[in-house]
N, C-alpha and C positions, 0 to 999 in steps of 0.2 A: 658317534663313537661306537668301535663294535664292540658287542657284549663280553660278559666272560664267558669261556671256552671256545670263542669265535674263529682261533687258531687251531683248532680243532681237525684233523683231514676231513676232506669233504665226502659226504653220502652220494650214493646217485641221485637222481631226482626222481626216483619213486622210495627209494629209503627212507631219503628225508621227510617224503609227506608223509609216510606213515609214523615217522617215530615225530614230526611234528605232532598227528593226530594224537598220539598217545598219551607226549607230553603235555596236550591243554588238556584231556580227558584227566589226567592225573594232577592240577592243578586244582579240579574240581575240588568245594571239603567234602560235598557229599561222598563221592568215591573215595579219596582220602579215609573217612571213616569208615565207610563199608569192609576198604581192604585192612583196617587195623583190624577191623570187630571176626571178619572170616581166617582171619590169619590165630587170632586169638582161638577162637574156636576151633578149629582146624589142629590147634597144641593142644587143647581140652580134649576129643575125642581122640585124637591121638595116644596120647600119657595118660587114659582109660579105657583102653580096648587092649584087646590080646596081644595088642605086640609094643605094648608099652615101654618093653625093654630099649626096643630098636628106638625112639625117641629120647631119650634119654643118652643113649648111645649117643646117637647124632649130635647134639646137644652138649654133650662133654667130649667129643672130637678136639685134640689139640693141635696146633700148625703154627707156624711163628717162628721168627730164631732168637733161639735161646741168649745171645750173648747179647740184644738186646731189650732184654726181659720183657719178651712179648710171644713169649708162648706159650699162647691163651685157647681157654675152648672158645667153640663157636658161641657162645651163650654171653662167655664173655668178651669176645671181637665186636656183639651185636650190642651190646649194655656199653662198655667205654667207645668203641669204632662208630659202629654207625649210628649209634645215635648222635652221635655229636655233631652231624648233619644236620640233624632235624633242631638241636640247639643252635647250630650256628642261624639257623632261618629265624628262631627267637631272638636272636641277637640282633639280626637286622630288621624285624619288625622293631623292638624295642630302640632302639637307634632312630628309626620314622615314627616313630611317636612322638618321642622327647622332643624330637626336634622340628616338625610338621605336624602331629598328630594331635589328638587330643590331649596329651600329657603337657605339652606346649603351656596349655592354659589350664593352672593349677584351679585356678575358680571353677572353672568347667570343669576340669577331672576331680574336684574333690571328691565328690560321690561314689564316683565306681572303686575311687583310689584306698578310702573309707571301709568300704561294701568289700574288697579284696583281703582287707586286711581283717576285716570281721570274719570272712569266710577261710581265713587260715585257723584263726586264732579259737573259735566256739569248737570248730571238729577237733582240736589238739587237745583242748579242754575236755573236753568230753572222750576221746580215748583214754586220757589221763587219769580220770576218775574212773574209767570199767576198770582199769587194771592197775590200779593203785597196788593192789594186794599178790601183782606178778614179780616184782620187784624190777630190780632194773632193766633187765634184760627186756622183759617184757614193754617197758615205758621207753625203753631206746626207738621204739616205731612210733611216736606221738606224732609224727610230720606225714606219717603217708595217708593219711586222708586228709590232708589238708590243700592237696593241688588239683587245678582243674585242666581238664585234655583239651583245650582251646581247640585243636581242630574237629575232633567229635561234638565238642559241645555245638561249637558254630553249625559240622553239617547238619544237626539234627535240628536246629534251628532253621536253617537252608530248606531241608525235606517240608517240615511243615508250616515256617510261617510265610507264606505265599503272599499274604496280607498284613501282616505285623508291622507297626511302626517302624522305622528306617533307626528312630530315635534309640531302641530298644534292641537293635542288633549292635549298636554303635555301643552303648552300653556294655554288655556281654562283651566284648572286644575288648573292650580299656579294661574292663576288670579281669578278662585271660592276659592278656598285656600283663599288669601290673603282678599277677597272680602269679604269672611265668618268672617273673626279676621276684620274687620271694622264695619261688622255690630253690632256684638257681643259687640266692644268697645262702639259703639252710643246706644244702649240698654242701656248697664250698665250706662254710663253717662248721656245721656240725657232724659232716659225714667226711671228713678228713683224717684219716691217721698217720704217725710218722712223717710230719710236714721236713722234706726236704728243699732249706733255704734256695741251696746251690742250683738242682733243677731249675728249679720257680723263678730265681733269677735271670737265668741261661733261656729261659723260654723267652722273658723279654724283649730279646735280640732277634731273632726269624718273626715275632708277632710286632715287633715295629718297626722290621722290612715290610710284611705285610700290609701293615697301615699307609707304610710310605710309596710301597709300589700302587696301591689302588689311589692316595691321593694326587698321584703322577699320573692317574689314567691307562694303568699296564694293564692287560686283560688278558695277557698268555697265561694258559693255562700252567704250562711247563713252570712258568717262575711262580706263580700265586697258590698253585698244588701241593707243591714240596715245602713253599714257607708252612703249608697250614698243616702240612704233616709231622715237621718238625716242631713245631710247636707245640701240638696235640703230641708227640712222643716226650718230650721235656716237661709237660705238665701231667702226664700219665704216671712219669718217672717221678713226680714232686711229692707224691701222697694226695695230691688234690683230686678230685674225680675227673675224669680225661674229657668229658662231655664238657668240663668250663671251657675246656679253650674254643670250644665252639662257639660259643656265648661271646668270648673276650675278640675273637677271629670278624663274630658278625658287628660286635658295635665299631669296629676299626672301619667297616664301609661306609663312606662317603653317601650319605640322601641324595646330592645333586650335586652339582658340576657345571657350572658356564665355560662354553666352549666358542669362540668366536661370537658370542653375544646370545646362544642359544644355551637353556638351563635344560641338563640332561638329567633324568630320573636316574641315578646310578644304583640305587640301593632295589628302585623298584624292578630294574633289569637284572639285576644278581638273583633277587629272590624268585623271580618270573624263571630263570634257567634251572635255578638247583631246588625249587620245592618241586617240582614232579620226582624228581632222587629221594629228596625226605620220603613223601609221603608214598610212592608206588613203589620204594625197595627198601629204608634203611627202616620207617615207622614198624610196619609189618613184619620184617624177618626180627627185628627186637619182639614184638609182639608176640611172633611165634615161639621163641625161645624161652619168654619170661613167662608167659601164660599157662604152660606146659606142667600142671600140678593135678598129680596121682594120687587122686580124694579115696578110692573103694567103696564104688558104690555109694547107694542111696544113706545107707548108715554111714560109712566115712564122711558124706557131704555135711549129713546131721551133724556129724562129731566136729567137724572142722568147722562150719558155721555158728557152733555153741561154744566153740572156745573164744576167750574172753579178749586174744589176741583179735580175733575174726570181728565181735561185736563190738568192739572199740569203731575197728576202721569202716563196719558197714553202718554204724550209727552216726560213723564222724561224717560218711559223705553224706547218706541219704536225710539225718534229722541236721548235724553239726551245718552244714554249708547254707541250708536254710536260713537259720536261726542267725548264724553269723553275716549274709548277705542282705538276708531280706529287714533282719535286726536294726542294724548297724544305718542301711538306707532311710529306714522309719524315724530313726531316732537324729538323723541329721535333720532329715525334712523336719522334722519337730520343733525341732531347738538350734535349729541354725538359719541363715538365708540359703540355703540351698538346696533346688527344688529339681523335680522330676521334668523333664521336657513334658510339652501342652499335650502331647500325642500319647504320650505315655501312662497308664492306670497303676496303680499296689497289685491286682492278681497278675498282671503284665512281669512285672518285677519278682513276684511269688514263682511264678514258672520260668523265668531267668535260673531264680535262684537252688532251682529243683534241676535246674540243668547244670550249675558249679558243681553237684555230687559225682557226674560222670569224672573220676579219677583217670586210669588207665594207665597212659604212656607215663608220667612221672610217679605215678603214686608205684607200679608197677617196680620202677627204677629206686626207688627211696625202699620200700620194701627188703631189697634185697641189700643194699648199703646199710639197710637197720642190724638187719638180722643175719646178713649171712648168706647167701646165696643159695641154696638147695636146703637150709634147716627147717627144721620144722614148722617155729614160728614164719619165718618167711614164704613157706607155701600156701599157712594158713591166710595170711595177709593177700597172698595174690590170688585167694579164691574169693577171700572176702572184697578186694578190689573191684572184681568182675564180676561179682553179685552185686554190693554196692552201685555199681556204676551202671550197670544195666537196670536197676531198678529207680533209681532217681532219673535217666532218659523215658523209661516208660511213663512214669507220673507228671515227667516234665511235655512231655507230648501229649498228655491227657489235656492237662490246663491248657499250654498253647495250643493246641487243635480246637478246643472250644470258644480260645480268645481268637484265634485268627479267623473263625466261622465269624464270628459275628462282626471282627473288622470288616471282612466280604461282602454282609448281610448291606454296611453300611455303604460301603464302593459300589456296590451295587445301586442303591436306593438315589445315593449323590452323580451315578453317571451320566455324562452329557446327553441332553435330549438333541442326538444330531438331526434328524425330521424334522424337528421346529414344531409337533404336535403340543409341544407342550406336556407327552406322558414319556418316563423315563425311557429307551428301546429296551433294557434289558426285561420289563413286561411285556414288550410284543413280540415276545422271542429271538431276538436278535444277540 
């Protein structure tokens, strides 16, 4: 079966090998993350240098036609538009779970599914108490340090655990998995206003064309593009955030498919075409837009990282996610039948759990649904985001860099003696 966009006009044959190289390079999560974190940085230096205006400019640029109420700035084409790419690739991971993956088997996923749900609930907790005393406004943000960036978290796991149990990336995974379908449910629910029945109804229709053209095996572009644009305009239209229907677009893909006696990956060929798009343009130009916060200087940074809004959400990721992951894990293993794979240690799971603090892309996105897009409180939140999150990867790289040395120490010590000497080769310099 050919993939989606297979209909596509055809490249020449040096075109295509290059934008094939591009697209595996971009599959990568390492690079995935690098280009969220340079794109981020890149709006930090920007929206703090002398020409900050012109960022900002950029940034509030509107284009759209009006008569279908989508004449938005570019800030907000990249927050409801493009990111609902990078959701719809949640949707179809979340789809291969349930249904093949570890979520399959609730006994097996209890743990991570547990551990997800501690690591929403301790950082919300604990925002809720710094600013008990901001009143509402202020407690309207209790959800943005509660989500983890599942593709930074994993490349940074990528970068340094070279040696790390298998068991322990798989880990990390079910619990961004399950992490992702919590945030996605607090969106829908709590960051809706003006819920329009009619819309919401109406989207129905092109979103189970959609389900029914993929269960049919259709892969033109031209028909499965427009259902999922109409859909995503119906549900933008509803009051619900536009980024669900990306979510609702990827659980409608089919995992697999028997076709003349032969079982076709469908879900793993969608996600394999359209995550180079998430992660190499829509993750990123979000990233640049939402990152983009005009601290003044060293005393501004002071002033905005002491506000109480700011120490909520950088105690939610870097202490709350901890305490909720690595908590929650301890106290199953305690008091339940359910235990840690044989490969896997407690500092193992300690530096997992240092690595749920890296917020970014969703916490980023909740942020500005709390507060408001460009206020106050909402800048402070997305400074404290990206201090947060950058400070729970550095600490979680510490631990893992020291746990994955001495998994090495031991692959090393256990490697086959192929000489037949009887001493490991990796001592005779080989």
């Amino acid at each position: 079966m050919p993939g989606i966009f297979s209909s596509l006009p055809l490249l020449s044959r040096g075109s295509w090998e290059e934008s094939r190289r591009v697209s595996d390079i971009l599959r990568k999560e390492t690079v995935g993350g690098a280009l969220l974190l340079l794109a981020a940085l890149a709006a930090l230096i920007w929206a703090n240098s002398p020409w900050s205006d012109s960022y900002h400019a950029l940034r509030d640029t509107t284009f759209g036609p009006e008569s279908l109420h989508l004449h938005l700035s570019l800030g907000t084409w990249a927050a409801d538009g493009l990111l609902a790419i990078f959701f719809f690739i949640v949707g179809v991971e979340l789809k291969r779970e349930f249904v093949e993956g570890d979520l399959r088997d609730l006994r097996r996923a209890a743990m991570p599914i547990v551990a997800a749900v501690g690591g929403m609930t301790a950082p919300a907790l604990i925002f809720v108490a710094i600013n008990l005393q901001g009143g509402a406004a202020a407690l309207n943000g209790w959800a943005v340090p509660t989500a983890t960036d599942i593709a930074f978290a994993v490349a940074v796991l990528a970068v340094i655990g070279s040696h790390l149990p298998t068991a322990l990336r798989t880990f990390l995974l079910t619990l961004a998995v399950v992490d992702d379908l919590l945030a996605v449910t607090v969106i829908a629910v709590f960051y809706t206003d003006d819920l329009n029945l009619l819309y919401l109804g109406a989207a129905l229709i092109p979103l189970a064309a959609f389900g029914f053209a993929m269960q049919r095996g259709v892969t033109a572009w031209w028909i499965l593009v427009p259902l999922g644009i109409i859909t995503w305009w119906l549900v933008h239209q509803s009051g619900v955030h536009a980024t669900i229907a990306g979510v609702l677009l990827g659980f409608l893909v089919p995992v697999s498919r028997h076709v003349k006696g032969k079982k076709i990956a469908v879900a793993e060929r969608v996600e394999h075409r359209i995550r180079p798009l998430s992660a190499g343009i829509a993750v990123p130009i979000f990233a640049f837009f939402a990152a983009g916060v005009t601290v003044g200087g060293l005393s501004g940074l002071t002033s905005t990282l002491t506000d109480p809004v700011s120490v909520g959400v950088t105690t939610g990721l870097v202490v709350g996610k901890v305490v909720g992951i690595f908590g929650t894990t301890f106290v199953m293993a305690k008091f339940t039948r359910a235990r840690l794979d044989d490969d896997v240690r407690w500092i193992d799971v300690f530096g997992v759990s240092l690595l749920g603090g890296i917020g970014f892309t969703v916490s980023l996105l909740i942020g500005d649904l709390a507060f408001g897009a460009g206020s106050l409180e909402a800048d402070h939140a997305k400074v404290a985001v990206l201090f947060g999150s950058v400070l729970s990867a550095v600490l979680a790289s510490i631990v893992l860099t020291i746990r994955n040395r001495a998994y090495r120490r031991v692959a090393e010590r256990d490697r086959v003696d192929d000489d037949g000497d009887g001493i490991p080769d990796v001592y005779q310099g080989r």
